[in-house]
VOBA-1610 file (N, C-alpha, C; in pm, whole numbers, padded with zeros to 5 digits, always signed):
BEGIN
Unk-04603-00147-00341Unk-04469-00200-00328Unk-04383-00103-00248Unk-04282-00163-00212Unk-04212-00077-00099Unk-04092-00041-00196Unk-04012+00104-00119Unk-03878+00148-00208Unk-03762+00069-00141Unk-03648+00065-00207Unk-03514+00011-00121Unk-03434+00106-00266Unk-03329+00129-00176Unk-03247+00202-00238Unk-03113+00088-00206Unk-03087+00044-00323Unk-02923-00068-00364Unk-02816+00057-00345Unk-02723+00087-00267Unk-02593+00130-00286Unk-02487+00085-00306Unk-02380+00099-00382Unk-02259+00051-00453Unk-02184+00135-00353Unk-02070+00047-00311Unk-01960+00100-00264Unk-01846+00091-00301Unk-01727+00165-00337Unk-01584+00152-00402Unk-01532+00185-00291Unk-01415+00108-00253Unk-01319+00153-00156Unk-01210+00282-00244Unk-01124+00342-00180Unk-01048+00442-00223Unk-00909+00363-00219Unk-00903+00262-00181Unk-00725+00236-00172Unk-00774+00102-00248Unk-00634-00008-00280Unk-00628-00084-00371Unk-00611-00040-00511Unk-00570-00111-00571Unk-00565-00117-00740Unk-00717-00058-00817Unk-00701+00006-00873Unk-00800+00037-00978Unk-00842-00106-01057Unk-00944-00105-01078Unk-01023-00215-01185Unk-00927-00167-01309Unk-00874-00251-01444Unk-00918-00277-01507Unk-00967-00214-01632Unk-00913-00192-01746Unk-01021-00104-01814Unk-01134-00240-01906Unk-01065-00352-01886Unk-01181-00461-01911Unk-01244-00504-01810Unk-01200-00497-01687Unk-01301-00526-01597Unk-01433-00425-01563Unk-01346-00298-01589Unk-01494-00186-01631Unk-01555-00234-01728Unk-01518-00248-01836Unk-01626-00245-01964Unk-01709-00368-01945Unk-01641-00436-01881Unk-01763-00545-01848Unk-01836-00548-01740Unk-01795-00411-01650Unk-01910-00403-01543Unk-02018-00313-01610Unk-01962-00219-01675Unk-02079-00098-01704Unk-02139-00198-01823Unk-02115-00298-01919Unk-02211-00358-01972Unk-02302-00427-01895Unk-02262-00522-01771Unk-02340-00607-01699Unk-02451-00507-01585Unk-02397-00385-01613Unk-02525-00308-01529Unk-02580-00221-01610Unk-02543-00207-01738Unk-02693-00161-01829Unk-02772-00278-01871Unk-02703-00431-01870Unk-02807-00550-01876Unk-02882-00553-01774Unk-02843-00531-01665Unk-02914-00518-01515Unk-03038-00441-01506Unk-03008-00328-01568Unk-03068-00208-01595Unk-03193-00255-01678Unk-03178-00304-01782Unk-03259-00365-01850Unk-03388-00478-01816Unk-03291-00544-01685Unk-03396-00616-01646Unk-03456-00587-01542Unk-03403-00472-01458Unk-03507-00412-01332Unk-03635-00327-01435Unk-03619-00302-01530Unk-03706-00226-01650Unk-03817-00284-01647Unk-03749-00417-01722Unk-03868-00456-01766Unk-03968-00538-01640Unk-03852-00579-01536Unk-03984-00688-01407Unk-04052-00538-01362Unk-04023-00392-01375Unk-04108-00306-01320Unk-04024-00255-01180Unk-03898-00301-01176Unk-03854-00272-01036Unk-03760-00143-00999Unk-03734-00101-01108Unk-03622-00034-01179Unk-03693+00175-01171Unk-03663+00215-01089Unk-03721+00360-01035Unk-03658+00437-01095Unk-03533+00461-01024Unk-03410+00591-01080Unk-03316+00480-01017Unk-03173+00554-01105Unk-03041+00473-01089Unk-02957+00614-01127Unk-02774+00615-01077Unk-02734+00703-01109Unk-02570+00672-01075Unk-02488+00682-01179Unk-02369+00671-01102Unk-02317+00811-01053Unk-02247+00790-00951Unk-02145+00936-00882Unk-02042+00952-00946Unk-01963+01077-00929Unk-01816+01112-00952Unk-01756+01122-00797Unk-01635+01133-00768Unk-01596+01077-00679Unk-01594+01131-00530Unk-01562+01114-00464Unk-01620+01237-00335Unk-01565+01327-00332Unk-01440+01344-00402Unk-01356+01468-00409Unk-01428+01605-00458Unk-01560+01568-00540Unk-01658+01646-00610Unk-01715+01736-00482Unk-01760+01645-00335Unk-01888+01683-00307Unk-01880+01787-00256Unk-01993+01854-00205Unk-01996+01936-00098Unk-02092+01927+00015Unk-02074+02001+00116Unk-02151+01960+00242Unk-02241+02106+00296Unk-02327+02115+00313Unk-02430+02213+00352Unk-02450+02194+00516Unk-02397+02272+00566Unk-02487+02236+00708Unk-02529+02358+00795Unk-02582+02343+00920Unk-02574+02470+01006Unk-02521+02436+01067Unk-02410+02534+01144Unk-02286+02592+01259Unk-02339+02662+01321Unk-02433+02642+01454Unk-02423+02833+01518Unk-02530+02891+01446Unk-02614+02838+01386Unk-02723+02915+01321Unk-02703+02997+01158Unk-02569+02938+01110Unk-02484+03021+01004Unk-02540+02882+00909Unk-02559+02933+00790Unk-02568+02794+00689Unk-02413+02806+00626Unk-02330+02711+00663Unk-02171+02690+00591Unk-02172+02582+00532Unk-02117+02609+00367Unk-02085+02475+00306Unk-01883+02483+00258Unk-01902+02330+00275Unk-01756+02298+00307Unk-01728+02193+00160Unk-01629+02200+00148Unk-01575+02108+00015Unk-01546+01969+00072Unk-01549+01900-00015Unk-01511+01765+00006Unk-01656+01668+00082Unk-01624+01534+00117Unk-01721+01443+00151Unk-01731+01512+00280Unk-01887+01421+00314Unk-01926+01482+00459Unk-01835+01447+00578Unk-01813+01284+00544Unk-01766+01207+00636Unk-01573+01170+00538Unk-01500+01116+00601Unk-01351+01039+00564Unk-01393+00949+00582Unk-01357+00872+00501Unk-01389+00714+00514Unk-01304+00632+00410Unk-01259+00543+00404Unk-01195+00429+00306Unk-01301+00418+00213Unk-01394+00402+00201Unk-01506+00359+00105Unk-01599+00494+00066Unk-01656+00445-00046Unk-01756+00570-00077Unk-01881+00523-00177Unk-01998+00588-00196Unk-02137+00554-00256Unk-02029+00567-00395Unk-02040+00506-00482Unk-02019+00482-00612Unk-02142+00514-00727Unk-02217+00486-00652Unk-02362+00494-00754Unk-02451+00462-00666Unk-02590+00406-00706Unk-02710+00339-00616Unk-02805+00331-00729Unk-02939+00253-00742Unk-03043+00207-00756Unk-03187+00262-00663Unk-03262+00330-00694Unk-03364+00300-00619Unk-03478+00240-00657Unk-03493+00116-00588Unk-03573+00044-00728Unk-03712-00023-00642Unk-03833-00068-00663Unk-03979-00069-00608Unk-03969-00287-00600Unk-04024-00325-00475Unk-03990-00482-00455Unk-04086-00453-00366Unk-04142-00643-00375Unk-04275-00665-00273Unk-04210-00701-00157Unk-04081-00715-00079Unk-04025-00700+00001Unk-03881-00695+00015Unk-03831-00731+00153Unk-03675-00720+00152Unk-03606-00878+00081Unk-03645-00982+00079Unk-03610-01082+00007Unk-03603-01031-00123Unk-03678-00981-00241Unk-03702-00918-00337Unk-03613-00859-00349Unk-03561-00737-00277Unk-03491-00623-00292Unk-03331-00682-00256Unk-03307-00833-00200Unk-03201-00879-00182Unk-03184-00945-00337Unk-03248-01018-00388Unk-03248-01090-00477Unk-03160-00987-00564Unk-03227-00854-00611Unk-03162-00750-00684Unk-03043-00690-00666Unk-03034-00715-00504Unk-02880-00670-00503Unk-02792-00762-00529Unk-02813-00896-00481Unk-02720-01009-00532Unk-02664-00984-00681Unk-02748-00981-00750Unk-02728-00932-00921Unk-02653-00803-00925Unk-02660-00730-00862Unk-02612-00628-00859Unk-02465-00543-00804Unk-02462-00695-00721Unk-02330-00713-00663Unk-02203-00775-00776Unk-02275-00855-00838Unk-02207-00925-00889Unk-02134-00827-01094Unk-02279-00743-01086Unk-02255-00655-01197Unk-02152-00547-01190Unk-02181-00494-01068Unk-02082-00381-01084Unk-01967-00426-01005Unk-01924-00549-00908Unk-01772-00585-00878Unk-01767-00521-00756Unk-01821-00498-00699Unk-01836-00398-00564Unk-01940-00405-00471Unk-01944-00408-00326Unk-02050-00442-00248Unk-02157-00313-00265Unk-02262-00375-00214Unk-02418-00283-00220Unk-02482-00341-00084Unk-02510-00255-00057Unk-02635-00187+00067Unk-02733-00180+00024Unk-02853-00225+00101Unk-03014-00237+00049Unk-03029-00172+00158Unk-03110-00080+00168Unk-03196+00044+00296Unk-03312+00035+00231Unk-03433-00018+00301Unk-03539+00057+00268Unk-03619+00222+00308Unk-03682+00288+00198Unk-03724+00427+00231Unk-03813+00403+00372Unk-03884+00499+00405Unk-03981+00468+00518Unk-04087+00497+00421Unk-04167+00402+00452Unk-04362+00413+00397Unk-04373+00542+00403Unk-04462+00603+00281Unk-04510+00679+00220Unk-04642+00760+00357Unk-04739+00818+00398Unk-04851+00809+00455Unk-04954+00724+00372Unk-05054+00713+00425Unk-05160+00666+00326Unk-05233+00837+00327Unk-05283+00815+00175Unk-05366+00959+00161Unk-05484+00963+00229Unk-05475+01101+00222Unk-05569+01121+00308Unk-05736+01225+00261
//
């Protein structure tokens, strides 16, 4: 089976959800959760804290410098993601549809690149 990684996106501007529209998202995506489990599709999952957290590693000039904040500015940001195992991209859409609809926020399906075959 192939990987696809589901990403959740939250924009940064607009109204905050809700503290019932949360509790009924984080219930409808541990039900979610439950059922990528059990069809077998269900890999690792993880929610984020917000980009204000991150940090960025890179090389400058041959110097390794890390910098605070997100890599990129952007209106939107990864909220969480899924990386979950499907016999293709129809499959791995099917899951995000559900998944769209659980957490209230759009998702991105990327698949990983194939593994090698061993050798």
């Amino acid at each position: 089976m192939k990987q696809y990684m589901l990403s959740v996106y939250h924009a940064d501007s607009g109204p905050a959800p809700t503290p019932e529209v949360m509790a009924a998202s984080v219930r409808d995506v541990d039900a979610l959760n439950a059922e990528m489990m059990t069809a077998g599709a269900w890999v690792f999952a993880g929610g984020l804290h917000n980009d204000s957290t991150a940090s960025v590693v890179r090389v400058n000039d041959g110097t390794v410098v890390t910098t605070d904040g997100p890599y990129i500015e952007t209106k939107e940001r990864i909220g969480g993601f899924w990386v979950i195992q499907a016999d293709d991209l129809d499959a791995a859409l099917a899951w995000a549809r559900k998944a769209t609809v659980a957490c209230v926020a759009p998702v991105e399906v990327r698949p990983f690149h194939d593994e090698p075959p061993d050798a």
